[in-house]
C-alpha positions as CSV (number, residue, x, y, z in Angstrom):
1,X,-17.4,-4.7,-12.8
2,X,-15.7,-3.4,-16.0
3,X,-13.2,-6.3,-15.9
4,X,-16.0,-9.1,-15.0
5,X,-18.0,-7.4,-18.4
6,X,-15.3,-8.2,-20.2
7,X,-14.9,-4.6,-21.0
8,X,-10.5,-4.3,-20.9
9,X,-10.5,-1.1,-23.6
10,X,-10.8,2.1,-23.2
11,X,-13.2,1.9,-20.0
12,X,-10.5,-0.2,-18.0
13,X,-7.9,1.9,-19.0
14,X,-9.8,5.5,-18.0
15,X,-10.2,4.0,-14.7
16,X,-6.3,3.1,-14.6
17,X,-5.4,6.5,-15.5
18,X,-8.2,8.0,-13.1
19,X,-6.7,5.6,-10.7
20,X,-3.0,6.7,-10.8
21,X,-3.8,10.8,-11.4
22,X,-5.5,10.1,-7.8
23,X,-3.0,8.7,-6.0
24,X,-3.3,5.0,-6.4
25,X,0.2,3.1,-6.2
26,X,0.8,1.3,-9.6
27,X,1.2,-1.9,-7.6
28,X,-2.5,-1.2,-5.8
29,X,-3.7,-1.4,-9.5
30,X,-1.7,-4.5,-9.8
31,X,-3.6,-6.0,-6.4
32,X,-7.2,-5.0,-7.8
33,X,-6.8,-7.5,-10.8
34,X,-5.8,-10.5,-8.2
35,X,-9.0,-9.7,-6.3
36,X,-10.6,-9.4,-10.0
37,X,-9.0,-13.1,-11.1
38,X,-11.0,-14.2,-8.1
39,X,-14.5,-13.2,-8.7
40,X,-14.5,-12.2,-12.3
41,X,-12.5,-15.2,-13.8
42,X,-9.3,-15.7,-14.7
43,X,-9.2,-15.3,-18.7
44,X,-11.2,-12.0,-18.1
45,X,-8.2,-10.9,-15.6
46,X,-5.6,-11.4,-18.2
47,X,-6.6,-9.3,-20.7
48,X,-7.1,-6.5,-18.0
49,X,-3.9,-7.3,-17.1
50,X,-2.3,-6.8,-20.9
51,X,-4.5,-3.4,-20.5
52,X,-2.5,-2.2,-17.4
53,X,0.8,-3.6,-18.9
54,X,0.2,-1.2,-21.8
55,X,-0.5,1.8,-19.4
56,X,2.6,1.3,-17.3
57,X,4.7,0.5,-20.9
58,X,2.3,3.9,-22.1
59,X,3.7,5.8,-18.4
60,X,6.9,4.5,-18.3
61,X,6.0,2.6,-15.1
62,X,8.3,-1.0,-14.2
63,X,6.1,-4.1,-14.2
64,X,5.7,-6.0,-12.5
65,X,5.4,-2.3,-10.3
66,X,7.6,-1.8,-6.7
67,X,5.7,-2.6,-3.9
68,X,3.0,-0.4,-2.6
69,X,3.7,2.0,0.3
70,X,1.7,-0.5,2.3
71,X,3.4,-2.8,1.8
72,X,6.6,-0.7,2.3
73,X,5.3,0.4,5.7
74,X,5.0,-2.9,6.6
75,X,7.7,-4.8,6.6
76,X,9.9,-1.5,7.9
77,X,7.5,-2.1,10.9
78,X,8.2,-5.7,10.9
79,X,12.1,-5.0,10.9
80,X,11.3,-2.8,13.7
81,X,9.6,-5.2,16.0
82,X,12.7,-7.6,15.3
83,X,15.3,-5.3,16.3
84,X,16.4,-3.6,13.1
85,X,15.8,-0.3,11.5
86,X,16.7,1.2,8.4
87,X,16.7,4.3,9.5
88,X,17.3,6.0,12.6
89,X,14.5,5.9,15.1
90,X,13.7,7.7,18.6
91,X,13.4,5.5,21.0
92,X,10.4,5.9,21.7
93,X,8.6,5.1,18.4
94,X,10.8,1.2,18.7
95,X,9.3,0.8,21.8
96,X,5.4,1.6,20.7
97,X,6.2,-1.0,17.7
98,X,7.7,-3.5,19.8
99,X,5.5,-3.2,22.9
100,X,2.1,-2.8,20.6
101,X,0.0,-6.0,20.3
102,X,-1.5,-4.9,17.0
103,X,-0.5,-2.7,13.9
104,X,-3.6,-1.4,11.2
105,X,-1.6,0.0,8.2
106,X,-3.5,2.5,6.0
107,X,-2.1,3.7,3.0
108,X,-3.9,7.3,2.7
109,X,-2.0,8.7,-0.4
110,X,0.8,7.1,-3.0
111,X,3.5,8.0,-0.2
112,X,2.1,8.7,2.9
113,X,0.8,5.9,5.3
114,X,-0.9,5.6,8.8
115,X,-0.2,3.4,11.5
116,X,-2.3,2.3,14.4
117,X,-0.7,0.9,17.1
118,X,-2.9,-1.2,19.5
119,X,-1.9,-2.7,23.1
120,X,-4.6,-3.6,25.4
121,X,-7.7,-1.6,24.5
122,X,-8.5,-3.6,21.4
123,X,-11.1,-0.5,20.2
124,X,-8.4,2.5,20.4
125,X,-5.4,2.8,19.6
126,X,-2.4,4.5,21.9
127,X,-0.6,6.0,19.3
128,X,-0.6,7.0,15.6
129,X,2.6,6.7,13.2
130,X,2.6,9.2,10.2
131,X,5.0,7.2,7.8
132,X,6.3,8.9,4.9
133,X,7.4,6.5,1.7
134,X,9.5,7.0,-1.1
135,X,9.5,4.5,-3.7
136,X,10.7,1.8,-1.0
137,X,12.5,3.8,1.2
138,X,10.8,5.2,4.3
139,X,11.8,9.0,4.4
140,X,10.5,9.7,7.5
141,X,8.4,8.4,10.8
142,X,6.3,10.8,12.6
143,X,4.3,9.8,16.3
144,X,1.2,11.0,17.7
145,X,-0.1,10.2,20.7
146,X,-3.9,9.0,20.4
147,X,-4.7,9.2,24.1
C-alpha cells in the first residue's frame, strides 16, 4: 500500500528496517517490490526500489541481496532429488526427497526453513524437514516423522 501511494520515504523505509529487525531475508524485501511492480506500477516500484538500495548501502547489505533461504532450501532439495548433495545426508532423508511426490517449502525465520514432504495422501504430509541455512549454505537437515 505505501509503495502503490507513492509514499518511498521514510514510511517505506520504517517498514524495511521493521522488516529486516524481524527476520525478513534482504532478498524477501527484494521479492515484495516484484509483486509491488505488478499491482502498484512500475515507476512507483523504482523509486521504492532506490529506497531499499539505500537501506542495504545504509546496512551494509550486497544488492542485488543472496538468495533467500527459500530459495536456498530449494534447490539443495532439488540437488537432492537428482542424486547430488552438498552435504552429507542419512539415507533416509534422500530417500523421503526422492520418493516424495510433493515438497511445500516454508521459510519460518531468516535461516531456518520447513519442509513438507507429500507422497500419496495429498492432505498430510509423511515427514517434516527442519533445514537450517546459512547465507547459501545449508548447515544442517533435521527429519521428523509426521505420521
Amino acid at each position: 500500500m505505501i509503495v502503490a501511494a507513492g509514499m518511498v520515504g521514510p514510511p517505506l523505509s520504517v517498514h524495511f528496517k521493521t522488516g529486516l529487525a524481524s527476520g525478513l531475508a534482504p532478498a524477501e524485501l527484494k521479492g515484495i517490490l516484484l509483486q509491488a511492480s505488478a499491482f502498484a506500477g512500475f515507476p512507483r516500484a523504482v523509486a521504492a526500489a532506490d529506497q531499499l538500495n539505500r537501506l542495504f548501502d545504509e546496512a551494509a547489505i550486497v544488492s542485488p541481496p543472496p538468495p533467500t533461504p527459500r530459495e536456498v532450501a530449494l534447490a539443495f532439495c532439488e540437488q537432492v532429488r537428482n542424486g547430488k548433495s552438498a552435504i552429507p545426508l542419512s539415507a533416509a532423508i534422500k530417500r523421503l526427497l526422492r520418493r516424495s511426490l510433493r515438497l511445500s517449502i516454508q521459510a519460518t525465520t531468516a535461516s531456518t526453513v520447513i519442509v513438507e514432504c507429500f507422497d500419496d495422501e495429498p492432505s498430510l504430509p509423511a515427514a517434516l524437514l527442519h533445514i537450517q541455512v546459512q547465507g547459501t549454505q545449508i548447515v544442517s537437515v533435521t527429519r521428523f516423522i509426521a505420521r
